[in-house]
Z-matrix of the N, CA and C atoms (Angstrom, degrees):
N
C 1 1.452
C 2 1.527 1 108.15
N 3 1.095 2 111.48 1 125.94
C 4 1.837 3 122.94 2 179.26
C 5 1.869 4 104.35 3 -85.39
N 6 1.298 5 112.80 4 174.06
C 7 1.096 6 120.63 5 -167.21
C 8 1.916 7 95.30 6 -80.19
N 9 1.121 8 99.60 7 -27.08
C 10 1.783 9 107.59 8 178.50
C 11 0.993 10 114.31 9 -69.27
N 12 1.791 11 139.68 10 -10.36
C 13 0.868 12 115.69 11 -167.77
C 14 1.846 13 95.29 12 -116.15
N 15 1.451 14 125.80 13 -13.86
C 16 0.822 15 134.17 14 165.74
C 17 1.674 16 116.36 15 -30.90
N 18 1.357 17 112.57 16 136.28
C 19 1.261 18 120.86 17 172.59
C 20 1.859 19 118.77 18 -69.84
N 21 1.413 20 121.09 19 137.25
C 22 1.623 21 97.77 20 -176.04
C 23 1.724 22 99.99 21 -93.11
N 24 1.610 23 100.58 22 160.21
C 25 1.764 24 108.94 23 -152.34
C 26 1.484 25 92.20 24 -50.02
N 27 1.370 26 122.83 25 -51.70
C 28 1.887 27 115.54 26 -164.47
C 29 1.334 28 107.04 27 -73.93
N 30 1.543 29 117.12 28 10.00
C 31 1.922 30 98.39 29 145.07
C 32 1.272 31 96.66 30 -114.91
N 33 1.324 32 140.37 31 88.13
C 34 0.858 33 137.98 32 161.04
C 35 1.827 34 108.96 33 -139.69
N 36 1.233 35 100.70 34 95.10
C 37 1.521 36 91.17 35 -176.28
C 38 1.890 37 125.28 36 -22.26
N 39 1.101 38 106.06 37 123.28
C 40 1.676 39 101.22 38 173.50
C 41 1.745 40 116.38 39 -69.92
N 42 1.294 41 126.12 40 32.22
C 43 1.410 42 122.44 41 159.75
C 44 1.662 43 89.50 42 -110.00
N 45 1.494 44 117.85 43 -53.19
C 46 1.800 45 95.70 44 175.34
C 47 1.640 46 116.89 45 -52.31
N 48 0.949 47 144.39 46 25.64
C 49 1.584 48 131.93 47 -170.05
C 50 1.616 49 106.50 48 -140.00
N 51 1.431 50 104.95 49 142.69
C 52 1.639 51 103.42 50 160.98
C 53 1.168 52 120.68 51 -22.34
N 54 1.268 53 129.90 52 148.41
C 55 1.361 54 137.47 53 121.70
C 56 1.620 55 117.30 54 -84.32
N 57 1.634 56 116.35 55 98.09
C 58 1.467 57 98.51 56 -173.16
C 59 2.181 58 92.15 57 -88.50
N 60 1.543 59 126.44 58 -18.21
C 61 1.034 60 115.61 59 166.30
C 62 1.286 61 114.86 60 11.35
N 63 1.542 62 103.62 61 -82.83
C 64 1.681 63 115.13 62 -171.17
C 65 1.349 64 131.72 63 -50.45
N 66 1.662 65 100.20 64 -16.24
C 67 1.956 66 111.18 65 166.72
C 68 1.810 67 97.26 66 -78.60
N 69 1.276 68 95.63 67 -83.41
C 70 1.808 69 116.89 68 169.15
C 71 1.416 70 123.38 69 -109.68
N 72 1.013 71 115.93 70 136.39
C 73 1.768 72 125.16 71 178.03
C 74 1.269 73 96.60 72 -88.33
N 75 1.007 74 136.56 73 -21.63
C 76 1.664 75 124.48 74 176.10
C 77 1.627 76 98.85 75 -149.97
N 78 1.333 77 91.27 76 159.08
C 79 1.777 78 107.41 77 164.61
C 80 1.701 79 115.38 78 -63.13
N 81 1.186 80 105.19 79 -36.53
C 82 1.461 81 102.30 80 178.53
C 83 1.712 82 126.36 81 -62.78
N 84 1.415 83 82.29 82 -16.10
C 85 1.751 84 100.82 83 176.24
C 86 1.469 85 123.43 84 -86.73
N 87 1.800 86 101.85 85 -17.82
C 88 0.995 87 110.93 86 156.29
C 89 1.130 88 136.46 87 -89.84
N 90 1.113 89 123.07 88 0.90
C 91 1.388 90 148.11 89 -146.18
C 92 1.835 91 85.61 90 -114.84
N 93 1.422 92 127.82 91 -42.46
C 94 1.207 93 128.60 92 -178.96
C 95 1.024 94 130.65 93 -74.22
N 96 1.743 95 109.19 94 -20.79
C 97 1.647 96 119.34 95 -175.06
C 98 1.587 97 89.31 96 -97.41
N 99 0.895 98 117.17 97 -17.59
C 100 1.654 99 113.37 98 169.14
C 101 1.414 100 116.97 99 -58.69
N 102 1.154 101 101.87 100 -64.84
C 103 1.653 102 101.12 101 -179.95
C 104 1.168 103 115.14 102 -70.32
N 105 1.876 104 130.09 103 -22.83
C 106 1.215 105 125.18 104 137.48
C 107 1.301 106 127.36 105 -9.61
N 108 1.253 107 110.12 106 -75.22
C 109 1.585 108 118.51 107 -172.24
C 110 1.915 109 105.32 108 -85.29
N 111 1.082 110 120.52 109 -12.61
C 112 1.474 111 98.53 110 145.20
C 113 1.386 112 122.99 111 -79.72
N 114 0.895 113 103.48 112 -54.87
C 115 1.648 114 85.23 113 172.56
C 116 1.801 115 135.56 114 -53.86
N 117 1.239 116 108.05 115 1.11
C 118 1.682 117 131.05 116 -176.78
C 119 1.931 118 83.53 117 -74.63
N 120 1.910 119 107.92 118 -60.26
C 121 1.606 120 114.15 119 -154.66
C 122 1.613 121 108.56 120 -21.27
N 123 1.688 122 100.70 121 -66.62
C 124 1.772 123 113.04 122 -159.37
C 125 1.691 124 100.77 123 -57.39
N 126 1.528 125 130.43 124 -26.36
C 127 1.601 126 110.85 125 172.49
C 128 1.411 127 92.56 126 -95.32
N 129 1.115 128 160.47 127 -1.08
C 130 1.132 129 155.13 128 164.55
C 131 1.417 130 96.93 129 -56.38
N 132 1.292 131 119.17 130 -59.10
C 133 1.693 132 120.98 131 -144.63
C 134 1.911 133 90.53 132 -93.04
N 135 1.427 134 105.50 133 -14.38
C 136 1.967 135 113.75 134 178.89
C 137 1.426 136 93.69 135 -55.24
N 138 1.685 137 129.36 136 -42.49
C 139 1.019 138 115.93 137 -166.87
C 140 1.998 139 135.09 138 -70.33
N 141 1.488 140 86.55 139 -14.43
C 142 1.465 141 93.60 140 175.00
C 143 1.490 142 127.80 141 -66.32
N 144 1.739 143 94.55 142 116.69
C 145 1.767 144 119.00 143 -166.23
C 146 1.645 145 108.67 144 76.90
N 147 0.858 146 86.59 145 35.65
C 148 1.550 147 97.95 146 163.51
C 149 1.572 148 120.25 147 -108.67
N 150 1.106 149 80.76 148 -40.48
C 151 2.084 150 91.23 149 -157.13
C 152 1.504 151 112.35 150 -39.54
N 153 1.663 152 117.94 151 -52.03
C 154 1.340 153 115.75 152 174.40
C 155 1.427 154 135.51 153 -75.90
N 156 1.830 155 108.40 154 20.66
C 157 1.403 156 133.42 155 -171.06
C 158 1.912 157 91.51 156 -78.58
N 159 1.253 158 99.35 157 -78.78
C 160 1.628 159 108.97 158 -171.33
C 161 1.536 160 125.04 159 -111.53
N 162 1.627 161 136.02 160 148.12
C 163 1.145 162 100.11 161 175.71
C 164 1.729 163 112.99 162 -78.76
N 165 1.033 164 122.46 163 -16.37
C 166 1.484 165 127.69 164 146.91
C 167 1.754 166 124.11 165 -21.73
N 168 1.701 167 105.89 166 -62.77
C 169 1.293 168 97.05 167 -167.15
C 170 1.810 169 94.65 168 -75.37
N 171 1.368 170 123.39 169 -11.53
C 172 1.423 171 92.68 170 166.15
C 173 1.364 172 131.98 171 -111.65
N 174 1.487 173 107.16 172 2.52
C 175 1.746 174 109.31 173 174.13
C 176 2.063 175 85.41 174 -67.51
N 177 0.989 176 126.39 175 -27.04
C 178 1.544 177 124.40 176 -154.38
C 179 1.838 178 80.84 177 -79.64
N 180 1.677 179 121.70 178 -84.12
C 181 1.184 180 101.07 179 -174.83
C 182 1.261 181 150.30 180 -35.00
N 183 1.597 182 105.57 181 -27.21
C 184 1.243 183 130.82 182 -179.05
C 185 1.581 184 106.77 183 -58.28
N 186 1.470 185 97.98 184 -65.34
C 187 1.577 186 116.93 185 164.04
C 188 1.329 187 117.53 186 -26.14
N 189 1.455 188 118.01 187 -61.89
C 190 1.575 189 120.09 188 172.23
C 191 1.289 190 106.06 189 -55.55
N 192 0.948 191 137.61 190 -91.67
C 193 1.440 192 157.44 191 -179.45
C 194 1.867 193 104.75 192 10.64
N 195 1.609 194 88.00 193 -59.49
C 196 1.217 195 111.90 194 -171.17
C 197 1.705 196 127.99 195 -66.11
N 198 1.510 197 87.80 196 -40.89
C 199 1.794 198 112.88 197 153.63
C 200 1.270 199 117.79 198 -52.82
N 201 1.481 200 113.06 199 -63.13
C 202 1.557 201 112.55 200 -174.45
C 203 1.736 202 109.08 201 -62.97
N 204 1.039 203 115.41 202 -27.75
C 205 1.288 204 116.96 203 -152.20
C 206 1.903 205 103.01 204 -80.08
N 207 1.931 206 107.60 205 -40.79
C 208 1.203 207 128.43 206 162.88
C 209 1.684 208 122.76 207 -42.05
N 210 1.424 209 106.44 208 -62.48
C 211 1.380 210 125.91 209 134.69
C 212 1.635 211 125.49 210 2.61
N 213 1.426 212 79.90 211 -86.48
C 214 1.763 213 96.93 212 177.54
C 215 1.578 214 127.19 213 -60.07
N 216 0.930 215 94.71 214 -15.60
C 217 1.377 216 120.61 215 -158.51
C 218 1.702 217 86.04 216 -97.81
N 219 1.094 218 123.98 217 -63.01
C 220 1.286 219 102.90 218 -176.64
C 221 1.656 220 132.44 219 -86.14
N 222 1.535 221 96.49 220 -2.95
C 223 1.581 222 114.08 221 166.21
C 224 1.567 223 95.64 222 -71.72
N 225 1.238 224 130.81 223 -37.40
C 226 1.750 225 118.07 224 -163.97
C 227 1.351 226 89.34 225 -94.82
N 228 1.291 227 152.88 226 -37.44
C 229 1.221 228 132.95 227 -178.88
C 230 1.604 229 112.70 228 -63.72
N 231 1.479 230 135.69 229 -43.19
C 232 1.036 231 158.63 230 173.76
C 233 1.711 232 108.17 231 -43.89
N 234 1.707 233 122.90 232 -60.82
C 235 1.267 234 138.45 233 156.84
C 236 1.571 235 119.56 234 -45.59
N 237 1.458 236 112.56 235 -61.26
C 238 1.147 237 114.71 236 175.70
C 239 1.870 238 127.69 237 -68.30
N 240 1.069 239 110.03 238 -19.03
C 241 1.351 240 139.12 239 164.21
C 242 1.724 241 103.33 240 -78.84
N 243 1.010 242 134.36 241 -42.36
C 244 1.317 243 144.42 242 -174.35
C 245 2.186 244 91.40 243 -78.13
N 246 1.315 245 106.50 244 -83.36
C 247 1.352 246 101.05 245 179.14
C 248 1.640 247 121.16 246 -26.86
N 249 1.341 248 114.65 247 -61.96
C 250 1.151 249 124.49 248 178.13
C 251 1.601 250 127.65 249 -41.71
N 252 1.203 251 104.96 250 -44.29
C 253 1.421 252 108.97 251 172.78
C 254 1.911 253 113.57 252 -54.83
N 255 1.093 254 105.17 253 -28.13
C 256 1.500 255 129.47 254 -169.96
C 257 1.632 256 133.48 255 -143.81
N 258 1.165 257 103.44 256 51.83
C 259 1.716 258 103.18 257 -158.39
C 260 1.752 259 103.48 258 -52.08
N 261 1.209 260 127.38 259 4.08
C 262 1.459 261 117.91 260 -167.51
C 263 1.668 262 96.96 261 -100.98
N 264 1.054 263 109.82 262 1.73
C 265 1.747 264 115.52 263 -179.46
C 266 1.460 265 101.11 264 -78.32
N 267 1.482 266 109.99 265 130.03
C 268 1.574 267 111.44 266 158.95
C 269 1.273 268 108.80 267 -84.27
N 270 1.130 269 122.25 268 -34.99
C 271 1.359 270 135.50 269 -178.48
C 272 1.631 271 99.82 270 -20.33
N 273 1.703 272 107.56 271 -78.38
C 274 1.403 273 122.70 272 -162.62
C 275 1.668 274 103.57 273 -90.07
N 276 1.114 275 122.07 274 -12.62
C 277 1.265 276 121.51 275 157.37
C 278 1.438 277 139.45 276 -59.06
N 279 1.871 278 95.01 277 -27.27
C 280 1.664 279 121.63 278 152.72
C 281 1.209 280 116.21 279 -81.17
N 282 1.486 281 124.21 280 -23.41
C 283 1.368 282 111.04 281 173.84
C 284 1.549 283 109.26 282 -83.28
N 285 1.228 284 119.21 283 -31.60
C 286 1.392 285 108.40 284 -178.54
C 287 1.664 286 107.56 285 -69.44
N 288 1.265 287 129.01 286 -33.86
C 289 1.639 288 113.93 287 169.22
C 290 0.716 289 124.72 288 -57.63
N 291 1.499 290 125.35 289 -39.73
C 292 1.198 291 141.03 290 -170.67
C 293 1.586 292 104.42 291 -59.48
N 294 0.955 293 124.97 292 -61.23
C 295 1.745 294 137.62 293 154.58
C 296 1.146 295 124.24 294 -29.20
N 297 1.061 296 98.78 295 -45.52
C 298 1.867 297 113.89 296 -173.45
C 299 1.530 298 108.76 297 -71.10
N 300 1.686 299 108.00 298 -41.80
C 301 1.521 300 113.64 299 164.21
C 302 1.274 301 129.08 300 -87.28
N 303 1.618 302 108.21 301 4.90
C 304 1.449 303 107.47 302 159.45
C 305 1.427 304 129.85 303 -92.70
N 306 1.671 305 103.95 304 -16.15
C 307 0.735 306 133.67 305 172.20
C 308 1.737 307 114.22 306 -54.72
N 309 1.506 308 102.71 307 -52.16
C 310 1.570 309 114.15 308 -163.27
C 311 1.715 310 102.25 309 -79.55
N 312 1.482 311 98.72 310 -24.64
C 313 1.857 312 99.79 311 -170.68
C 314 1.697 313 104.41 312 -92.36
N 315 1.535 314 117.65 313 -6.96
C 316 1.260 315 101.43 314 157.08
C 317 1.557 316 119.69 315 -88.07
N 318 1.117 317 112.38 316 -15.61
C 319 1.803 318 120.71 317 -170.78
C 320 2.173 319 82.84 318 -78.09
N 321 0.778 320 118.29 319 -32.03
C 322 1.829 321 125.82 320 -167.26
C 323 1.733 322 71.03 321 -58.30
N 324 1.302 323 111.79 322 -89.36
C 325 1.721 324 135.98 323 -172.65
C 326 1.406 325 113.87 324 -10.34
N 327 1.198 326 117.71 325 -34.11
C 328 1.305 327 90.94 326 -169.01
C 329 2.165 328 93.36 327 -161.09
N 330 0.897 329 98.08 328 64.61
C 331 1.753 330 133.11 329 157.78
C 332 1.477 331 95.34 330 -35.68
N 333 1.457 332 126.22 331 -59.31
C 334 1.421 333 131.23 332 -154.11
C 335 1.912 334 101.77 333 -76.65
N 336 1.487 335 110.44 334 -40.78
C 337 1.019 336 112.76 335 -153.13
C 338 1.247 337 116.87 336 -99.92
């Protein structure tokens, strides 16, 4: 089968197709857990030389860590699930970079943890 003979996604009955709904019902929702997890970075990065201060300051980082990371995790499944349906989309082709480098600047964030 060639790419020509392929069906395009909006004839594609919606019982053959994802429901990504159940990650995000809209992009804008993704668009929110995004800036979510930027905004996590600056106490993310609060924690450096801290950790062996309290067991507090690190059940707390730990805690973040774990949030953002949950987060992330479902912003890149959400993008990459989004691309896939349509690799000719920039749309989700920007969301998946966009991810991919949020991805790398939280792994920057928190080295210790």
């Amino acid at each position: 089968m060639t790419a020509d003979t392929l069906p395009k996604r909006s004839d594609v009955p919606v019982e053959l197709t994802w429901d990504l709904t159940s990650i995000y019902a809209t992009d804008a929702a993704w668009e929110a857990d995004f800036a979510r997890v930027s905004g996590m970075l600056p106490e993310i990065r609060s924690y450096a030389g801290k950790l062996n201060k309290t067991g507090k300051a690190l059940l707390s980082a730990l805690n973040l860590r774990d949030t953002a990371g949950q987060i992330l995790g479902k912003l890149s499944c959400y993008a990459n699930m989004r691309l896939h349906e349509d690799t000719t989309s920039s749309q989700y082709q920007a969301f998946t970079d966009r991810v991919s480098a949020l991805g790398s600047q939280l792994a920057a964030a928190m080295p210790a943890l």
